[in-house]
C-alpha positions in Angstrom: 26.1 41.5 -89.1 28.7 41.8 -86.3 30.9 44.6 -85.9 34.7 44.2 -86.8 37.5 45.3 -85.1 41.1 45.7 -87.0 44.3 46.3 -85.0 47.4 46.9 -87.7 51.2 47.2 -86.3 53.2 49.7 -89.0 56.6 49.7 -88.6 58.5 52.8 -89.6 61.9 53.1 -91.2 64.7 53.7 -88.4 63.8 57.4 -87.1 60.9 57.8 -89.0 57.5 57.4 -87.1 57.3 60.9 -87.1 56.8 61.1 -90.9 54.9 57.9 -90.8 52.6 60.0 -88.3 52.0 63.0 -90.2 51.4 61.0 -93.6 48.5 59.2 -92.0 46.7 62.6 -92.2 44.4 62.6 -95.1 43.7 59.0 -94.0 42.5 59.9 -90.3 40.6 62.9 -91.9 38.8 61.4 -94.9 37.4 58.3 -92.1 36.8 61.1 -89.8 34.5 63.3 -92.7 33.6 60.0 -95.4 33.1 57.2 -93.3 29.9 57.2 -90.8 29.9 53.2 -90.4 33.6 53.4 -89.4 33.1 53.4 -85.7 36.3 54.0 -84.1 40.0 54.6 -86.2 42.7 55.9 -83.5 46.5 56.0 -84.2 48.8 55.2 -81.7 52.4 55.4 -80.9 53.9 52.2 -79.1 55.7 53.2 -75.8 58.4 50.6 -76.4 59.5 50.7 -79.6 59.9 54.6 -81.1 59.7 53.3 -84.6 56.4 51.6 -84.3 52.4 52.7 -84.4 49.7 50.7 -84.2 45.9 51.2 -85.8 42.7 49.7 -83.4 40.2 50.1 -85.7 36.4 49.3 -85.4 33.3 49.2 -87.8 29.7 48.4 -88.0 30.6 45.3 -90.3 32.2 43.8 -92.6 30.8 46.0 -95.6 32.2 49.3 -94.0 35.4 47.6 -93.6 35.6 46.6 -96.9 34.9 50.3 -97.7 37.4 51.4 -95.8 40.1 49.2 -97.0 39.2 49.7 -101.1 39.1 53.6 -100.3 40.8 55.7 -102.8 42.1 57.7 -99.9 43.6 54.0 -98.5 45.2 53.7 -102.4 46.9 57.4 -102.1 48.1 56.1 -97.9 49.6 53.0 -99.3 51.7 55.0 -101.9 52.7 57.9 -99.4 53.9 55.2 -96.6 55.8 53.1 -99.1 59.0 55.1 -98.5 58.1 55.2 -94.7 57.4 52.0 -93.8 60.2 49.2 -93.2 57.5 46.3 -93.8 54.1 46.2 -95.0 51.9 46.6 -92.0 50.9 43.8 -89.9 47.0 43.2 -89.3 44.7 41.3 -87.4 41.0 41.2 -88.0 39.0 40.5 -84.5 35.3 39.3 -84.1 34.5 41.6 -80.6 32.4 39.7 -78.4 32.2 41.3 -74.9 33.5 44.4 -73.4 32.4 47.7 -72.3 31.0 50.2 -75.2 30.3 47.2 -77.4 
């Protein structure tokens, strides 16, 4: 199997990326300490809108993204953000095919 890359925009209430921030927390830790075939998971704030983050995720395949994504830890995330986010989260799922590190 190929690896499998995610990218996912999240959209914070007006003013509220900083919350949105600290409650992906347990999520960034529990990948960091539960989830080996979960290659790469980095949070990032977009520079041109303040209310905005975006998620570039990789993993080893499809299994560990389906892993991920069924995660009790993802359950708890998706309750915590529900006040925090102005939309559900927009996400693309990317076949990589060439690059450097792949």
């Amino acid at each position: 199997m190929s690896k499998v890359v995610v990218i996912a925009k999240i959209t914070a209430v007006e003013g509220k990326r900083d919350e949105l921030v600290a409650a992906m927390g347990p999520m960034m830790d529990h990948v960091e300490a539960n989830e080996p075939d979960t290659l790469t998971y980095i949070l990032n704030e977009d520079t041109a809108d303040a209310n905005v983050i975006w998620m570039y995720e990789e993993y080893a395949n499809n299994d560990a993204l389906a892993a991920h994504s069924t995660s009790e830890t993802m359950k708890e995330m998706g309750m915590a953000l529900r006040d925090l986010a102005g939309a559900r989260p927009e996400i693309t799922v990317l076949n990589p095919v060439r690059g450097k590190g792949l």
